[in-house]
LOTOR-122201 format. One record per residue (C-alpha): x, y, z. Coordinates in steps of 0.2 Angstrom, whole numbers, plus 5000, padded with zeros to 4 digits. Each point is the difference from the previous one (the first is absolute). Example, Ala and Ser with C-alpha at 12.3 -4.5 7.8 and 13.67 -1.06 7.14 Angstrom:
REM LOTOR-122201
506249785039
500650174997
This chain:
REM LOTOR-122201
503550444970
501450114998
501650045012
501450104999
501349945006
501950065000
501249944987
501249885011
498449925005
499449984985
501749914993
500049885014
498049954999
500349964981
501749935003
499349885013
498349984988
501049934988
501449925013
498449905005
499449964981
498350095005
499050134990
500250185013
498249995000
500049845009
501450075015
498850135002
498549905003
501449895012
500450175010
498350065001
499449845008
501350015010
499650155009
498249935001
500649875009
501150115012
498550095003
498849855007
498950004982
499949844988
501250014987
498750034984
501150084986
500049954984
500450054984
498850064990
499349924983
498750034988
499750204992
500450155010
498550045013
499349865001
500949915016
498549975015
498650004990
499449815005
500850065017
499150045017
């Protein structure tokens, strides 16, 4: 997933990411459940592992 984001924005996710000792990748997994959970919708974000493509396979 990709976003573009403004550069003030940016600063402070990556200041806060490392304010927190936490990869960026895992506060974005953090915001993105977040939102789910505003929304009503279990929070089921996690970061990927494994190769590239293969995420949800044995999923369904």
């Amino acid at each position: 997933m990709q976003v573009r984001i403004n550069k003030r924005g940016w600063s402070t996710l990556r200041n806060l990411a490392s304010d927190r000792d936490m990869p960026l990748e895992a506060l974005m997994v953090e915001a993105l459940n977040d939102v789910l959970l505003k929304h009503g919708q279990p929070p089921i974000v996690e970061r990927r592992t494994g190769e590239r493509g293969t995420e949800g396979r044995d999923e369904e």
